[in-house]
C-alpha positions in Angstrom: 61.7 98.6 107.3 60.9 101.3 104.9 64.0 101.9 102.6 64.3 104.6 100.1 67.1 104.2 96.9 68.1 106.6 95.8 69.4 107.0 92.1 69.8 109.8 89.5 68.1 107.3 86.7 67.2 103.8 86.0 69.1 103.4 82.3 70.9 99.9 81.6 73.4 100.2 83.7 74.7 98.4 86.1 74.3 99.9 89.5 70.6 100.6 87.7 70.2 96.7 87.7 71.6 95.9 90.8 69.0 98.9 92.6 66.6 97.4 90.5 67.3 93.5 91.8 67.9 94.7 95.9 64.4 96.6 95.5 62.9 93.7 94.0 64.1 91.9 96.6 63.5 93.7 99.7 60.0 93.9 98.8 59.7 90.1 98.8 61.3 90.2 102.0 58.3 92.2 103.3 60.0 95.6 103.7 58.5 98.8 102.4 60.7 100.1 99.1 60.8 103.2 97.1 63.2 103.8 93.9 63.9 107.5 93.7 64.5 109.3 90.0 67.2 112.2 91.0 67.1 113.3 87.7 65.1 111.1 85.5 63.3 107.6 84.5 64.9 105.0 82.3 64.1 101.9 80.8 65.0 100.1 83.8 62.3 101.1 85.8 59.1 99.0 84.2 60.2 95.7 85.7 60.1 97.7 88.9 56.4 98.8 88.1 55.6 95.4 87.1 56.9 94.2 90.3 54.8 96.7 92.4 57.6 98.5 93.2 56.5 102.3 93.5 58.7 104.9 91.8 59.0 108.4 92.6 60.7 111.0 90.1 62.2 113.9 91.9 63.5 115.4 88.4 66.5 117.6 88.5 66.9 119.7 85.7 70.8 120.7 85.8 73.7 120.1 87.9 73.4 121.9 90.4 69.7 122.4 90.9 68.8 123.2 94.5 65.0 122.9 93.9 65.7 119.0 93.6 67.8 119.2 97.0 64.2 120.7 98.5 61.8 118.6 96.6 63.9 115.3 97.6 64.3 116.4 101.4 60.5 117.1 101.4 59.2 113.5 99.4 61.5 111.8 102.1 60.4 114.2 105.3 57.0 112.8 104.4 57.6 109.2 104.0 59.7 109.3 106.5 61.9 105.9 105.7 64.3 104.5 108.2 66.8 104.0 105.7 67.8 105.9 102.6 70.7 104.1 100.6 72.1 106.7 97.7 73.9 105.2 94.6 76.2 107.2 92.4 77.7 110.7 92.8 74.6 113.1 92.0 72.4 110.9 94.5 75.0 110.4 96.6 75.4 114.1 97.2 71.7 115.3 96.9 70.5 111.9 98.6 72.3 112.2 102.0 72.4 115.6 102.0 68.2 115.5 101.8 68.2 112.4 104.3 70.6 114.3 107.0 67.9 117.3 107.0 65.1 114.8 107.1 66.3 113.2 110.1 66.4 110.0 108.8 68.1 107.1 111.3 70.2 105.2 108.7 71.9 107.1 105.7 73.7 104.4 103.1 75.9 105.7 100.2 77.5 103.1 97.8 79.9 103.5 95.4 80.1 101.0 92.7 82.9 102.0 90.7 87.0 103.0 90.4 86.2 106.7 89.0 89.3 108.3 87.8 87.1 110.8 85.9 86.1 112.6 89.6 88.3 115.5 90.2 89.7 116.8 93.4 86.4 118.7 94.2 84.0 115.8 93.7 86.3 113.9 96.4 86.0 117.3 98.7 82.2 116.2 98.7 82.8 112.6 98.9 85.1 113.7 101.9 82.2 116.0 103.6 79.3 113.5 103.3 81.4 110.3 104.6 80.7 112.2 107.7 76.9 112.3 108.0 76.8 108.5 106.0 76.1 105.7 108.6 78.1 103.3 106.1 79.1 103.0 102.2 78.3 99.9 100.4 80.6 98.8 96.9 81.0 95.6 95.4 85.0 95.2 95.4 87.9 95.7 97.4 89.1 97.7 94.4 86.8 100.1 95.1 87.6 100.6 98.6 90.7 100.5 98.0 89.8 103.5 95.6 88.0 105.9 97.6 90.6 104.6 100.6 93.2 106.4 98.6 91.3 109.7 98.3 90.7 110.0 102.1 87.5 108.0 102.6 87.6 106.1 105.5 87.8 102.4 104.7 86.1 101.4 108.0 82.6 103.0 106.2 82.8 100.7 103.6 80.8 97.4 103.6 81.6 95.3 100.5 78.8 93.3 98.9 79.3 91.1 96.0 77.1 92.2 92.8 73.5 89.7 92.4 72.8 87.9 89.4 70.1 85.7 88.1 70.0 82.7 86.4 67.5 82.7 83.0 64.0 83.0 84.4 60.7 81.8 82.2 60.4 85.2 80.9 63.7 84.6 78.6 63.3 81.1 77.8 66.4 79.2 76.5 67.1 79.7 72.4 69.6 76.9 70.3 72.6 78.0 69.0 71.5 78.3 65.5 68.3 81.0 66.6 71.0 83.3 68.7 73.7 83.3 65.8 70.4 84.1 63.4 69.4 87.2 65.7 72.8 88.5 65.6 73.3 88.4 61.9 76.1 86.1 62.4 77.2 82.9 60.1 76.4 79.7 62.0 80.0 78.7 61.0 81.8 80.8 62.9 83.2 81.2 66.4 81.0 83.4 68.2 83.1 86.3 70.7 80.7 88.3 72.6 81.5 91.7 74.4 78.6 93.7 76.5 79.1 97.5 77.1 78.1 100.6 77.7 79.8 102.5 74.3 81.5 104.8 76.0 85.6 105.6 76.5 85.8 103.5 79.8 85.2 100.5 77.8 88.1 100.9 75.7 85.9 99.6 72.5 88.7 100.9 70.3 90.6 97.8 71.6 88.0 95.1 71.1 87.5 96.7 67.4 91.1 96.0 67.1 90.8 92.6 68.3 88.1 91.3 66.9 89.7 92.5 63.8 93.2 90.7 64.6 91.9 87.1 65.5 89.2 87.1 62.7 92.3 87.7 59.8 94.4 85.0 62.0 91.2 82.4 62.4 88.8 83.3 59.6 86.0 81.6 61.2 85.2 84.6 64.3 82.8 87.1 65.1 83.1 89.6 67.7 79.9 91.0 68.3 79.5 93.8 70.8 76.5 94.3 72.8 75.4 97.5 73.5 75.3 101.6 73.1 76.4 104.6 74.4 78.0 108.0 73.3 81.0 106.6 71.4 78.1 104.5 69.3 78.9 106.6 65.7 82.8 106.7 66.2 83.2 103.4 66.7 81.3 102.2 64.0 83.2 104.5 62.0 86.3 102.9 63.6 85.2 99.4 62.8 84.7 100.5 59.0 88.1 101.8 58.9 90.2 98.6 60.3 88.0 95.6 60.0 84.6 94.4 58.6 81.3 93.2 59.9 82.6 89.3 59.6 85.1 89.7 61.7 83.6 92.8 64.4 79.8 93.4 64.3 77.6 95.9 66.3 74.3 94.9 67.7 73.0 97.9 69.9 71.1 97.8 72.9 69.3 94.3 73.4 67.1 92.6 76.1 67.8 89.0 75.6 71.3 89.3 76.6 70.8 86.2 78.7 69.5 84.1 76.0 72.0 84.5 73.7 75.2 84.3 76.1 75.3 80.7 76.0 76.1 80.6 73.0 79.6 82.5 73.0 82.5 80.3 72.8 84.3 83.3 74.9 83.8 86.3 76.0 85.6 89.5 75.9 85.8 92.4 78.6 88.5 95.7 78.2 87.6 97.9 80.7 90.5 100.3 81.8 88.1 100.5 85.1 85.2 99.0 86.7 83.8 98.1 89.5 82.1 94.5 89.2 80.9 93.9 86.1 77.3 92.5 85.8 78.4 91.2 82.1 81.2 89.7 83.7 79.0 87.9 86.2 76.2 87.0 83.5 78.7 85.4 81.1 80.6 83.3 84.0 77.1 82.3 85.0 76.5 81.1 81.3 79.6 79.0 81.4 81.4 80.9 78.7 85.3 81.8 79.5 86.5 84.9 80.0 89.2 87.2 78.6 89.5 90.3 80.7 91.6 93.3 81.4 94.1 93.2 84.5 92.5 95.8 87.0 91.0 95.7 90.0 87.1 95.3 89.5 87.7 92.3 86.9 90.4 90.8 89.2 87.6 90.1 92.2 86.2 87.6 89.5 88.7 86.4 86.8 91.3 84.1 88.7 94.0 84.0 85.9 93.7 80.6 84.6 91.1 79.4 86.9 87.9 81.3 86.3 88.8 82.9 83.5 92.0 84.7 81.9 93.6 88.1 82.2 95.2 90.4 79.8 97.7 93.7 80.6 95.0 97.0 80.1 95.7 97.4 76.1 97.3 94.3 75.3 95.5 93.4 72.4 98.0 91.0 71.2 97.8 89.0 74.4 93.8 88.9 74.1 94.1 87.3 70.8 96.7 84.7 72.1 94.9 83.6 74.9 91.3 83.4 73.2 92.8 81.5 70.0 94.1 79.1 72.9 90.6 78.7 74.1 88.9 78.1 70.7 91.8 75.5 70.1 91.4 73.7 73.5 87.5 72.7 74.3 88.5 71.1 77.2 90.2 74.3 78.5 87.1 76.4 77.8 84.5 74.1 79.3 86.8 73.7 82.5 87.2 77.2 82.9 83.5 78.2 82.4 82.2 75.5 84.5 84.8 76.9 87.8 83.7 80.5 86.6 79.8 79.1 87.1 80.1 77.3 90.1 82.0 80.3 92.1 79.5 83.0 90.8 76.5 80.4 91.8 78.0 80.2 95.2 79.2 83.8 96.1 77.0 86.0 93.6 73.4 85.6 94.2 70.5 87.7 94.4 69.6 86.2 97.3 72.7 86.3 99.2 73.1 90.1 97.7 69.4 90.8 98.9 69.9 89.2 102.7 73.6 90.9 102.9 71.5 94.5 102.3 68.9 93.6 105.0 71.6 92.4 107.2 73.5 95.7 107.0 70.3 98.1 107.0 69.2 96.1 110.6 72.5 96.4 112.6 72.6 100.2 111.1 68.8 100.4 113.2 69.9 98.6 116.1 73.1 100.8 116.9 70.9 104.1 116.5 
């Protein structure tokens, strides 16, 4: 098949990583892949070019540019893929919009998130392009569930669990006392690791908070928080205010995530929305126990007291109960990681994420 994803950028997010993985994939499978720029590159999109993996840059210059909506419908008129799968609301609405006036057999949206930023306008177009999409992948029945509830038809949606993958050659395991060294941390001390975009759905405020709480109660942890974003200057400003670098550290934007997860005695997650969170999914996978907010996206993978634990949205006070529980009770923390790290290596796979795509993309061919 030829398949063109669609996406606005390639930045490190994570709908970003998981076009980056499918593409990957698909490719090995022998199919014919192009990752469309809506509006611009990102970081992202190397290991793509390292991979072979041809990127085309369409480059919209403002919101609503209608010289993009012409210059994508002509790049896919002459391609001419039989599928073109958009991810995120500015692909979604220029990408199917472009693939419906290039006649292409199979269009794919996929929403990967529970967006209460979209107004009643952006779910007028949601509403409109259901319509001309063949199906809608998403990664959660929260999600669905979502969109269900602002008229999108739930039969359109096909969920498919997020991908991860395990540490590869190219980020070779590190000992404890090298990953506590990179993050300026004091090998005494607990280690608590959050990863984030540093923006106001990840509720930073409240990990500050927290990290700031169970360091005066312990006085042997370290939050640090993985990351950057928008909120990057307020926050540190934030941290200054209530608590100090012992206790809540910042370590901006990093690429050897993977390395230095193992290494977290627990991990922390306060999102007052997602949609399945690849950090999530990469800490299970590392066997570190996790402490995350009660909504819908996290709920798909924390099983309260089983995989990990959950907290009430804001509930600071309950974070740092149930992670001072875990740093008291090994036992606890390694049964809890090791269920976490056998359900995500049995349900959240590249490979099955990858094949479950292929699957979908087929039967959307077939019923043409």
């Amino acid at each position: 098949m030829k398949i063109a994803l669609v996406i606005p950028t390639l930045d490190r997010g994570g709908a970003e990583k998981q076009v980056v993985l499918l593409a990957i994939g698909l490719q090995r499978a022998g199919h014919n892949v192009r990752v469309v720029l809506l509006t611009r590159d990102g970081p992202r999109s190397e290991t793509l070019r390292r991979e072979g993996v041809e990127v085309v840059l369409i480059g919209k210059r403002f919101k609503l540019d209608p010289t993009a909506l012409w210059r994508l419908t002509k790049w896919i008129k002459s391609w001419q893929p039989d599928v073109v799968h958009t991810w995120l609301f500015a692909a979604n609405s220029f990408g199917r919009v472009a693939a419906k006036w290039a006649n292409v057999p199979a269009i794919v949206a996929s929403e990967r998130c529970v967006d209460p930023w979209k107004r009643g306008w952006h779910f007028l177009i949601d509403r409109r392009l259901e319509k001309i999409s063949d199906a809608i992948t998403t990664n959660s029945d929260g999600v669905r569930e979502f969109y269900a509830s602002h008229g999108i038809g739930e039969h359109k949606f096909k969920i498919i669990p997020n991908g991860v993958e395990p540490l590869t050659h190219e980020q070779p395991e590190i000992d404890r006392e090298t990953a506590l060294k990179r993050l300026e941390v004091a090998s005494d001390r607990k280690l608590i690791l959050a990863v984030g975009r540093l923006w106001p759905q990840k509720r930073i405020r409240d990990l500050i908070w927290a990290g700031e709480l169970i360091g005066t109660l312990r006085q042997d942890t370290t939050l640090v928080i993985i990351g950057d974003g928008p909120q990057r200057d307020e926050m540190l400003r934030h941290r200054d205010a209530v608590s100090r670098t012992a206790h809540v550290r910042f370590a901006g934007a990093r690429n050897d995530v993977q390395q230095l997860l193992p290494h977290a005695d627990a991990f922390w997650i306060a999102s007052e929305y997602e949609g399945q969170s690849n950090a999530v999914i990469e800490a299970m996978l590392a066997c570190v126990p996790v402490v995350a907010s009660n909504i819908p996206g996290n709920r798909d993978l924390v099983i309260d007291g089983e995989t990990g634990f959950l907290f009430e949205l804001g509930d600071e006070a309950k974070l740092v109960e149930t992670t001072n529980t875990l740093l008291n009770d090994p036992v606890l923390a390694s049964r809890i990681g090791a269920t976490a790290k056998s359900n995500i290596q049995t349900n959240f796979t590249v490979r099955a994420m990858v094949d479950q795509h292929i699957a979908l993309y087929r039967q959307l061919l077939i019923n043409k």
